[in-house]
C-alpha positions as CSV (number, residue, x, y, z in Angstrom):
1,X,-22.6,-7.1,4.0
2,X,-19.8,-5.7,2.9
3,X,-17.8,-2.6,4.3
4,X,-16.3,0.2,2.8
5,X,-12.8,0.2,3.4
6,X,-12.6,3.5,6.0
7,X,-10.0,4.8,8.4
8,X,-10.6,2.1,10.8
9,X,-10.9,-0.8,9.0
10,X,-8.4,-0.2,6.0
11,X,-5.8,-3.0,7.2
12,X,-8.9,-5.4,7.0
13,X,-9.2,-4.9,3.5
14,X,-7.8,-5.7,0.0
15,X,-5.5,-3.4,-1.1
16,X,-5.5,-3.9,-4.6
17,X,-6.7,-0.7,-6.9
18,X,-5.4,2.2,-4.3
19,X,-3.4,4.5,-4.6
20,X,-0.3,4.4,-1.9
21,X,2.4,6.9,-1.4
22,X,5.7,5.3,0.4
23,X,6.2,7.7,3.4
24,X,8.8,6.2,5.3
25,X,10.6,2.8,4.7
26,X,13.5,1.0,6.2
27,X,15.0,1.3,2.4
28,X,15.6,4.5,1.9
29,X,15.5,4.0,-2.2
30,X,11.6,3.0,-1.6
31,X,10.8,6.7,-0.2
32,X,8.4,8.9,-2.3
33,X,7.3,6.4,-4.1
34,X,3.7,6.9,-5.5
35,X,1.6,4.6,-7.8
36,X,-1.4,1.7,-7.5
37,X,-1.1,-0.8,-5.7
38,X,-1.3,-3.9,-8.7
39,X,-0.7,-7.3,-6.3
40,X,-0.1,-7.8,-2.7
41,X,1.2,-11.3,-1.2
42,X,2.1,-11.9,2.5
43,X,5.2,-9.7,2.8
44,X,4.8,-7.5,-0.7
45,X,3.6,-4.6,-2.0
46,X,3.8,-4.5,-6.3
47,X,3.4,-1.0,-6.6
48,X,2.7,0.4,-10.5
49,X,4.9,3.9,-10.6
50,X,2.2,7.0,-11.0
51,X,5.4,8.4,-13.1
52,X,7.1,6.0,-15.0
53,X,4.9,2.6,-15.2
54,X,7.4,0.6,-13.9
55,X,6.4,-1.9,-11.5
56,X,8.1,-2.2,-8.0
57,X,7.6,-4.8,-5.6
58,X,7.5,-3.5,-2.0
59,X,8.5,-5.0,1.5
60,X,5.7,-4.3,3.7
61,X,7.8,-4.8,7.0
62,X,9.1,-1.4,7.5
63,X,6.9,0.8,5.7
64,X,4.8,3.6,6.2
65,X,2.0,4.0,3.7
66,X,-0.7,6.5,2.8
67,X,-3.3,5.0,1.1
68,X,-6.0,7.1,-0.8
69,X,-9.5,5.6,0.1
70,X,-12.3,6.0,-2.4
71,X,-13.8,9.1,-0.3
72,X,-10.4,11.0,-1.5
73,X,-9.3,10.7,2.5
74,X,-6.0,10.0,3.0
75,X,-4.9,6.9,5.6
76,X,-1.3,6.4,7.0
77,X,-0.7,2.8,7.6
78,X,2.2,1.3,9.8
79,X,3.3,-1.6,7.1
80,X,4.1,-4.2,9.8
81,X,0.6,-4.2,10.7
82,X,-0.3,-5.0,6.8
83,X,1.6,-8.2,6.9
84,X,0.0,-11.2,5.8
85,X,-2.6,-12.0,3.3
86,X,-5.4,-9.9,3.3
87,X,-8.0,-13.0,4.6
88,X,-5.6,-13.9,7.3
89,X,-5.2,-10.1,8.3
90,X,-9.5,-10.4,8.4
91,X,-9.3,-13.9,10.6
92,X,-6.9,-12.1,13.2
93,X,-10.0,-9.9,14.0
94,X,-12.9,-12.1,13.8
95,X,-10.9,-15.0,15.8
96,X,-11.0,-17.8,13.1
């Protein structure tokens, strides 16, 4: 069964598809950034600029990120707690 990703479980899920505003980051050049997020890898976000196209990739380690669910909600997301694929973050929970 799957879940929908929710307030709770977002750092479970695939990030792929939302939309992520860069609240807070150790690089202050990174701040304010808003797009989709287009590929994520252990340590990276590659974020597609709402404004301009252009394609950033993003540390996750020293982030803060609000994600927009599909329920229009909004979910602020420490980044050192994204780190890691997405099926390792889901094996840290279930224990495998």
């Amino acid at each position: 069964m799957f879940l929908k990703r929710s307030r709770r479980n977002l750092i479970y899920h695939e990030l792929i598809g939302l939309q992520v505003i860069v609240k807070d980051h150790t690089d202050p050049s990174l701040m304010g950034v808003k797009g989709l997020v287009v590929d994520e890898t252990q340590n990276m976000l590659e974020i597609e600029r709402l404004d301009d196209g252009r394609r950033l990739k993003v540390p996750k380690a020293g982030g803060a990120y609000l994600f927009k669910l599909e329920n229009n909600s909004f979910v602020l997301v420490n980044g050192d707690k994204l780190l890691g694929r997405p099926e390792d973050r889901l094996k840290r929970v279930v224990g495998g």
